[in-house]
C-alpha positions as CSV (number, residue, x, y, z in Angstrom):
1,X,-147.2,6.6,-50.6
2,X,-146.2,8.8,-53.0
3,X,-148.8,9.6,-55.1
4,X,-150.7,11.0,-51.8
5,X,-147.8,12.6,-51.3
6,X,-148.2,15.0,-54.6
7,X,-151.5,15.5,-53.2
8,X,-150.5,17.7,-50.4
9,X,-150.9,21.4,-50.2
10,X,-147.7,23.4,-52.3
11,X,-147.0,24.8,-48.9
12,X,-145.9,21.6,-47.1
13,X,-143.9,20.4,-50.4
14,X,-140.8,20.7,-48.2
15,X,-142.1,19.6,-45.2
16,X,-144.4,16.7,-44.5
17,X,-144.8,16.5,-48.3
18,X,-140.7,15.3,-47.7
19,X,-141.3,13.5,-45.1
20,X,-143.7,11.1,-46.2
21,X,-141.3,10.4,-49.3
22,X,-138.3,9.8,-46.8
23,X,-139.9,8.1,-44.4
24,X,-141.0,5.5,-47.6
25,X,-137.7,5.2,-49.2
26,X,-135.8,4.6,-45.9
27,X,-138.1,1.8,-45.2
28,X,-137.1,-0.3,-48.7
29,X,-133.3,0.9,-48.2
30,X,-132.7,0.0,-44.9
31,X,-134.3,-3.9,-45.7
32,X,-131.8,-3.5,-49.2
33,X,-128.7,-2.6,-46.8
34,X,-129.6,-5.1,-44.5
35,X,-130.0,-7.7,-47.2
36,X,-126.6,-6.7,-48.2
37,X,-125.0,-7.1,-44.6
38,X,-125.4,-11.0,-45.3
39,X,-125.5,-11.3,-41.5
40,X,-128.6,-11.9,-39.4
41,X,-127.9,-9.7,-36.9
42,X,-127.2,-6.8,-39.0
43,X,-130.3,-7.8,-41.3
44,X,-132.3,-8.0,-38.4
45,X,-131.4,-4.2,-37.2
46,X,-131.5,-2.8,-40.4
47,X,-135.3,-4.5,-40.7
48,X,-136.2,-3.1,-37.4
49,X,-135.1,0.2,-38.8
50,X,-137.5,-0.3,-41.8
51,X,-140.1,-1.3,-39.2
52,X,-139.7,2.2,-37.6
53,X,-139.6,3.9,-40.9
54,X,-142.9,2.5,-41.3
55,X,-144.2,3.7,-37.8
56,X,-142.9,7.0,-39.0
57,X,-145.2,7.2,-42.0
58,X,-148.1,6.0,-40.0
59,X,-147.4,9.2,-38.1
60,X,-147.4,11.4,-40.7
61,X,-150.6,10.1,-42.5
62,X,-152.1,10.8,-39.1
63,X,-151.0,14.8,-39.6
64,X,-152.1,14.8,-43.0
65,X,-155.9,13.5,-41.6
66,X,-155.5,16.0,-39.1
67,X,-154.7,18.9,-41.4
68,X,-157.3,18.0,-43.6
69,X,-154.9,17.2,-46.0
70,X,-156.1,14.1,-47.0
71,X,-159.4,12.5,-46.7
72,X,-160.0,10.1,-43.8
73,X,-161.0,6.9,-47.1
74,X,-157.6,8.0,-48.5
75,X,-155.8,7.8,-44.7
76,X,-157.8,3.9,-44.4
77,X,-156.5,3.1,-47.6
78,X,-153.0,4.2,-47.2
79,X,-152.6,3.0,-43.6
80,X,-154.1,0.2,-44.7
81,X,-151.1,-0.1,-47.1
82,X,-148.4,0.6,-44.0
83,X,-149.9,-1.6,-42.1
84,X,-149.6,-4.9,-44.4
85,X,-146.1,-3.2,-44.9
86,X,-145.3,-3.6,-41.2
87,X,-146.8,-7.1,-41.0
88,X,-144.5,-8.7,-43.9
89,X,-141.6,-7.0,-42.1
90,X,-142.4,-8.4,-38.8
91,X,-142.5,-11.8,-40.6
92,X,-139.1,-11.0,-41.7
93,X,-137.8,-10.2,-38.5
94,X,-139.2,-13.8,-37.1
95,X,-137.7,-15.4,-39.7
96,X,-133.8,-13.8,-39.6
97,X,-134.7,-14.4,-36.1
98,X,-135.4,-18.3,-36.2
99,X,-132.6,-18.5,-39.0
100,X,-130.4,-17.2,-36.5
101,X,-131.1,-19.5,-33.9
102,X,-130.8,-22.2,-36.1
103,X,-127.0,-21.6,-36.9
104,X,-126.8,-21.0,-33.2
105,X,-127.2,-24.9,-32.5
């Protein structure tokens, strides 16, 4: 997301433009910190986290269709993006799930 990022308007560099690029990072750090938990539970938290991160940036590519910011092709294309983002995560979070329940027993 961060090349539409750069294409927002100079005014909301620090503001949605930072967002977007926060909301992105946190979403590959939180599943890096959970990875490095090396417990399910806490990877599954920390994947949940990324999963919200994720929700986050849906949100803001909504404002930036709103705003005009972006065109709506660029917003498919990019939520499009999110969206597979949010899928592989949710696969993640079945699997530490299952994983988990397999130690269990």
């Amino acid at each position: 997301m961060s090349a539409p990022a750069k294409e927002l308007p100079a005014k909301e560099k620090f503001q949605l433009t930072s967002q977007v690029i926060r909301a992105s990072r946190s979403a590959t750090a939180n599943l890096a910190e959970g990875y490095g938990r090396y417990q399910y539970p806490d990877m599954t938290r920390f994947a949940r986290q990324a999963r919200g991160s994720l929700y986050e940036l849906l949100d803001h590519l909504t404002v930036a269709l709103d705003e005009g910011y972006i065109t709506k092709s660029r917003f498919e294309e990019e939520t499009a993006h999110v969206s597979r983002a949010i899928q592989v995560v949710n696969g993640f979070i079945r699997y530490l799930r299952n994983r988990q329940k397999e130690k269990e027993v």
